[in-house]
N, C-alpha and C positions, 0 to 999 in steps of 0.2 A: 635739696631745694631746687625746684622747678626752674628753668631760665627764665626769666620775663620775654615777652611775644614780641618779636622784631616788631618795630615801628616802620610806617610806610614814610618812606621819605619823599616820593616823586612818582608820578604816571605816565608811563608814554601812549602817544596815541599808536603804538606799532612794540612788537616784540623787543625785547632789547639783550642783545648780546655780548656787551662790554661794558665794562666800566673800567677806568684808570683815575688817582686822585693825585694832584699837583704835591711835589714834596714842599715845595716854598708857598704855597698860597692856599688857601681855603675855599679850593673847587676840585667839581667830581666833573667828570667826562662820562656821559654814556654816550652809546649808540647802538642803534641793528634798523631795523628794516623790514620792508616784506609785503610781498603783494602791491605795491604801489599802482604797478598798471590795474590791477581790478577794482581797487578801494577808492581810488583817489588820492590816498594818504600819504603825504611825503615823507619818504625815508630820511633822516638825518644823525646830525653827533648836537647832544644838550649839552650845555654848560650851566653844571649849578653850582650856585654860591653854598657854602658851607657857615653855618655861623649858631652860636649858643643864645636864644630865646630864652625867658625866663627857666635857665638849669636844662634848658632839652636840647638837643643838636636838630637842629633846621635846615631844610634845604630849599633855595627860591632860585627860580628859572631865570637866567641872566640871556640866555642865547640858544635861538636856535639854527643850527647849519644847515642847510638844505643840502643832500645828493640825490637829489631827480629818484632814479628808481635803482639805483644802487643801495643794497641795502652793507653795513659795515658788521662784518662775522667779526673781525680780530684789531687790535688796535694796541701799541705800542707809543709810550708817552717820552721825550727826550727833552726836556726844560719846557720852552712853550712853541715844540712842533710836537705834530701829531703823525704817526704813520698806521693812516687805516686801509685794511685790506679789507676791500670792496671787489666781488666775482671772482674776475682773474689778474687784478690789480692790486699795484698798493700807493695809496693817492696819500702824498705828502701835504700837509696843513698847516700852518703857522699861525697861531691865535695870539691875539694881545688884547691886555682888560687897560680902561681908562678910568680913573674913577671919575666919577661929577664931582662938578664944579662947585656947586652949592644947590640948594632947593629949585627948580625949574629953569634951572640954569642952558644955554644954549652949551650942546656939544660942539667939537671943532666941526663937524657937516650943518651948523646952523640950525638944525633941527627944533631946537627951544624946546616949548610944552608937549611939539606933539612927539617928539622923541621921547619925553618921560612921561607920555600915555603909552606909549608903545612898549616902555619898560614896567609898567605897573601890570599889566595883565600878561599872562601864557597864553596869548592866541596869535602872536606872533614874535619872533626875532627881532634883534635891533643888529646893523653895523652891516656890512657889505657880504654877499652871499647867503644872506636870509632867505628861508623860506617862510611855508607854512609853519605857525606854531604848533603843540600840540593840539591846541582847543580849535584847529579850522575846520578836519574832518573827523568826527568821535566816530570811535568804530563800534560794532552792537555791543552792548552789554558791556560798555567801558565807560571810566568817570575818566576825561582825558587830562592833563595840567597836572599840575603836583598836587598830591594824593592829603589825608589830613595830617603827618606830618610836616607839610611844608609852608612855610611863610610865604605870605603873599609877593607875588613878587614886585622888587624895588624896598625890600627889606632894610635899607640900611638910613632910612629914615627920609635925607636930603634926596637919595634917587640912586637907584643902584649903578654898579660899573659896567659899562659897557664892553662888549667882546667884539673884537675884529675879527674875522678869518681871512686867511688869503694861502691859494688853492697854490704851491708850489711846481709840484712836480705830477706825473703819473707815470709808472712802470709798469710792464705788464710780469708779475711773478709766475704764471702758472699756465700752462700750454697743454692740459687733460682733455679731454670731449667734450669731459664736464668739470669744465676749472672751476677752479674754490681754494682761495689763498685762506689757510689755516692755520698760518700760525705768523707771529711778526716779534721781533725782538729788537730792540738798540742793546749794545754794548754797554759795560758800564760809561766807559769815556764819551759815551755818542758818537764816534768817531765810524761804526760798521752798524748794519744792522741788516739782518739775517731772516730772510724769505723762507716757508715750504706751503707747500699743499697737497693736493688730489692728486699729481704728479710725480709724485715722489723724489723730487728733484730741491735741494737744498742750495739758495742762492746766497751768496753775501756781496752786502752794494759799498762802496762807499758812501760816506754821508759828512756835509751836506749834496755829492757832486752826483749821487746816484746810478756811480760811472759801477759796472758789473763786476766783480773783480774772481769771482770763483761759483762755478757752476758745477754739481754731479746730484746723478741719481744716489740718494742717500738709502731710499728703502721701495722695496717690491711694493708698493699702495702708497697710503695718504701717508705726509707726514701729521702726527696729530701733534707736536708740541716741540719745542726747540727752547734750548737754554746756550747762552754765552757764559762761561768759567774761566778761567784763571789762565793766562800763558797761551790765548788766544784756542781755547780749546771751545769747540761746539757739541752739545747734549740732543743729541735727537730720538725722540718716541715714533714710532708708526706702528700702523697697524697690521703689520708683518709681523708682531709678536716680539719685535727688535729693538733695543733701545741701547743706541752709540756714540760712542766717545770720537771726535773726529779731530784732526790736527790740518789744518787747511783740508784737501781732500784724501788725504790716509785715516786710515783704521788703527786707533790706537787701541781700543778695548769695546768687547762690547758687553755691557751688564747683563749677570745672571743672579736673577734674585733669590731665586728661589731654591738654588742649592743645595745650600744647606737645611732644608726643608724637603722630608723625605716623602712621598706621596702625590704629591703636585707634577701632573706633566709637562712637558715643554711648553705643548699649544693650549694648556687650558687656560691661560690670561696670559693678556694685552697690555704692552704700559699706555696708559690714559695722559701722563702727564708729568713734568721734570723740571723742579725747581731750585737753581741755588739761593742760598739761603745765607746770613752772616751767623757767625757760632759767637754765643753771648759770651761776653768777657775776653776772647780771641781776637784781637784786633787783626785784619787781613783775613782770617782763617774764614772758609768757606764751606758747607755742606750738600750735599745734593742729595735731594729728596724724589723722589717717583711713586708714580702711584698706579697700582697693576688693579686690571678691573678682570672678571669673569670675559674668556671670549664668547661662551653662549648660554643663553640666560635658560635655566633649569627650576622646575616646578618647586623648585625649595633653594633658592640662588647662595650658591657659597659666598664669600666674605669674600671683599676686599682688601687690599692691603696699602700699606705704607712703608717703603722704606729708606732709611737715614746711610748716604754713602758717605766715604772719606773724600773730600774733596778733590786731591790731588793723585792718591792712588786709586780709589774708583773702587775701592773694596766694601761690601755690603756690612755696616755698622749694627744696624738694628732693624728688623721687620718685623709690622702687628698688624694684627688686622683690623682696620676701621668701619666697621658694619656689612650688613649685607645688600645696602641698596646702593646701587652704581655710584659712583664717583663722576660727577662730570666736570671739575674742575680744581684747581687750586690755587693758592695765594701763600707768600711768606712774608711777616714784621718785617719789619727796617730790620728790627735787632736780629732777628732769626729766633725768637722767641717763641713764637705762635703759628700755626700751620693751618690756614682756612679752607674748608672743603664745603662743594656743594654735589649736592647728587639728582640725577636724572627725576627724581620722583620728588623733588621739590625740596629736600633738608639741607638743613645748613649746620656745617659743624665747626668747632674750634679744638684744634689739640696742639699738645704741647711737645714743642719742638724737639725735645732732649729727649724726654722720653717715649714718645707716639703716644701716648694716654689723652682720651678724650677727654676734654674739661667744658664743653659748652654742645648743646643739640636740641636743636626743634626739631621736631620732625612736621615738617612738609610745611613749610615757613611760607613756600610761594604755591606748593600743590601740583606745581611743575616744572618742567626743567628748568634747575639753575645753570644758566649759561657762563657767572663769570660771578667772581668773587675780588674785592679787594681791600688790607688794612687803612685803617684813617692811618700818614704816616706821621714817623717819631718825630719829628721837625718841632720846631715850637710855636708854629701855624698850629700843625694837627693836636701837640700835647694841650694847644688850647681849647681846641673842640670836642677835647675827651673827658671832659669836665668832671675830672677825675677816676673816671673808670681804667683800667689799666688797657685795654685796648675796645680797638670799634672796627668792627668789618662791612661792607658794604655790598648786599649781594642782588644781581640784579636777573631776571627771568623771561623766560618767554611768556611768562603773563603780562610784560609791558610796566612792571613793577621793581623800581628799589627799594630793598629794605635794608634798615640801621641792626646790626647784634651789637648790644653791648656788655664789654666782658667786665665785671665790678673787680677791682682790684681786690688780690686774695691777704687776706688778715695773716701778716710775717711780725714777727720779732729782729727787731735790730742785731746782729752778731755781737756787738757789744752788752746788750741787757741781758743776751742766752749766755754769756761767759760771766755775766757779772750773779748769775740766778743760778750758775752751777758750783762758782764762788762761795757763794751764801749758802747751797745745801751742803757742801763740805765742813763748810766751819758749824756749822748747826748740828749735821751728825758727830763733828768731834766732841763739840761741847756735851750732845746727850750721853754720847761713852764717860765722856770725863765723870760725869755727872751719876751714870749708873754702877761705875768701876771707876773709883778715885783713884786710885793706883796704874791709869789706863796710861798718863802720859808721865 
């Protein structure tokens, strides 16, 4: 059976390169940017409400953030701070939602009616550091504001909640020709979180003080992706064909995937991307996942791959190949259940954790580059937004588009009714023996 066709959740009026969703609450973060100086069009981060409409999952525009003509490539999410890297930056955020008071109620700035005008339509922000909304400059050939699956905005009846932002901090991460802060992580505890880019240079800040605490060149070119692990260990991918294990600034290991796979040469792929992951039913226990792309695209492009490490000795568990169109990104479930990929040519895919085996795929869901993929999470905000489906991904593009996959929970038998159904053909063959040879018991 065919997938059902992602649903469009939202429009921006500008490319969008990230999204992250809140574990406690029922909002999506996007952001990107681009061309601001030519367009007129303000770069910023959306904040949308997440909430279930007659059985569909709905998304309405609560906030928009202005960054002038910075556009936001990478973005890491830590309770309700935001670390987005912007150029050769990474501009820390702190948003807080208020709910209304009641039906046309004054917010604490006094605002009154014309505040819940201002929340009822996407043509512009509410709360401090608003810009332009989506709808003040449409760019050609774009419907700008949230797309048709979105609820109007001010969805939640009496007037929706309001989002604050307040701009903390700015660091400069990346010091290339041509700087481009490319990857951003917080640690699980939020207590570090972990810069690379164009630069090749891997930074870790303290947080909240931002104070620098370890700086080296981690790989010959960009870093493309970075993962925090277990016992303060750091996963870095670049595009040096290198992807390592780091212990503050030593080399503890560096992964080869391909090994044990005979044919494959050293430089013929790149790792793209390095995710830990939780291992279902392992409480603590962690996996780390990478994902190796072609390093030059050939008139009939080989596969890409997937594969599944040991978390702590860093030994290559399982590798498959997951199709032939580039990988441009990934995502892992809360649980480590589900592993969300999207590719350069627009497809969105879902496979499963355990075994790499695809279980969900559009092909070219957005038609172009998917920038960023992320699960609705397991929290009991998000199990309510998943209105029964066993998971929900959220993938956004540089068409200026989010879209909803949702994955239908797969039809299992309880381990109690499979024991109790294997009971029952036991004693049904005994009795038919009995029955064809009396003399059988």
């Amino acid at each position: 059976m065919a997938p059902r066709r992602p649903a469009e959740l939202y429009r921006a009026p500008f490319p969008l390169y990230t999204v992250r969703l809140h574990p406690r609450r029922p909002l999506a973060i996007t952001a990107g940017g681009g061309g601001a100086a030519k367009t007129g069009i303000r770069n910023g981060v959306h904040f949308l409400q997440l909430e279930q409409i007659g059985g569909q999952l709905s998304a309405s525009l609560l906030h928009c953030h202005d960054t002038e003509t910075r556009a936001t490539m990478t973005m890491a999410l830590a309770g309700d701070v935001i670390a987005a890297g912007q150029d050769n930056s990474c501009h820390i955020l702190r948003f807080s939602l208020q709910e209304p008071e009641g039906p046309g109620a004054a917010g604490k700035d006094g605002s009154g009616d014309k505040g819940a005008r201002r929340r009822r339509g996407p043509s512009s922000g509410s709360g401090s550091g608003s810009g332009s909304g989506p709808g003040s400059s449409p760019s050609p050939g774009s419907s700008p504001g949230p797309g048709p699956g979105a609820a109007p905005g001010g969805a939640q009846g009496g007037g929706a909640r309001e989002v604050r932002v307040e701009s903390l901090q700015r660091v400069r991460t990346d010091f290339s020709p041509d700087a481009l802060q490319k990857a951003v992580r917080f640690s699980a505890d939020g207590a570090l979180l972990a810069t690379g880019g164009a630069d090749g240079f891997l930074r870790l800040w303290e947080f909240p003080s931002m104070k620098k605490t370890l700086e080296f060149r981690a790989h010959d070119g960009e870093i493309e992706d970075i993962a925090l692990g277990p016992d303060n260990k750091v996963v870095t991918a670049g595009r040096d064909f290198q992807c390592c294990v780091w212990q503050q600034d030593q080399l503890v290991t560096g992964l080869r995937w391909h090994e044990n796979l005979p044919g494959i040469p050293d430089k013929a792929y790149r790792y793209q991307a390095c995710r830990f992951g939780a291992v279902e039913g392992s409480a603590g226990a962690l996996r780390l996942y990478t994902v190796q792309v072609p390093h030059k695209r050939e008139r009939r492009p080989p596969p890409c791959y997937l594969t599944k490490w040991d978390g702590k000795s860093f030994l290559p568990l399982l590798t498959r190949p997951c199709g032939s169109e580039v990988v441009s990104c990934l995502s892992i479930s809360d649980s480590g259940t589900f592993l969300g990929l999207g590719t350069v040519t627009g497809s969105v895919a879902i496979h499963i954790a355990f075994s790499l085996q695809r279980l969900y795929y559009v092909k070219e869901a957005h038609g172009i580059v998917v920038t960023d993929v992320a699960f609705v999470p397991e929290s009991r905000p998000g199990r309510e937004l998943l209105g029964g489906h066993e998971a929900a991904l959220l993938s956004v593009a540089v068409d200026s588009r989010c879209k909803l996959h949702l994955l239908p929970s797969r039809r299992s038998l309880p381990v109690w009714l499979l024991l109790l159904l294997c009971a029952g053909l036991i004693v049904a063959t005994i009795l038919l023996l009995q029955l064809a040879f009396p003399g059988f018991l």
